[in-house]
N, C-alpha and C positions, 0 to 999 in steps of 0.2 A: 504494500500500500504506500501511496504519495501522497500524504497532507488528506488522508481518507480517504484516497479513490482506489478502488484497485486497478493495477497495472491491464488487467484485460479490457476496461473502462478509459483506461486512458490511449491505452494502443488504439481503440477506435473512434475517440476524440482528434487522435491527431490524423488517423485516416484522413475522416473529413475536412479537418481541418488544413493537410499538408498535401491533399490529394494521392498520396504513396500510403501502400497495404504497410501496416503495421500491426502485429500482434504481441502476447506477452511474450512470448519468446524471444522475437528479432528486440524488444526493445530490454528486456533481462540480459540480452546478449552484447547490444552497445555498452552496458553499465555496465558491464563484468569486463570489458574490453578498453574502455573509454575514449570507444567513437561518437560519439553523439556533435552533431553538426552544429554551431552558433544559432541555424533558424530552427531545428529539432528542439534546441533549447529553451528557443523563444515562445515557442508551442506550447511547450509542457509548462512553463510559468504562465502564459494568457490563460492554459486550459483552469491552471490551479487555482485562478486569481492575484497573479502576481507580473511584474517587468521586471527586465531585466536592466541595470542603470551601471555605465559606465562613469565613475567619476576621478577624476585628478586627484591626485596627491600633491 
């Protein structure tokens, strides 16, 4: 689970969201690997209710 959702919920959040098939697997499998993309990224925070914010030091 991510912030309450289960990963099967959110793999097909980002489907929709990213137009590319994603399930718990392929996405258990980027975490375990840590390929997850900046816009994969940004997906899983918009899905959660969250942004992503770059800021200066």
């Amino acid at each position: 689970m991510l912030n309450g959702m289960p990963v099967i919920k959110l793999a097909k959040l980002m489907s929709e969201e990213l137009g590319t098939h994603y399930s718990r697997g392929s996405l258990y499998g980027k975490f375990d690997r840590d390929t997850l993309t900046l816009r994969e990224c940004q997906a899983i925070a918009k899905i959660l209710g969250y942004h992503i914010e770059f800021i200066k030091d």
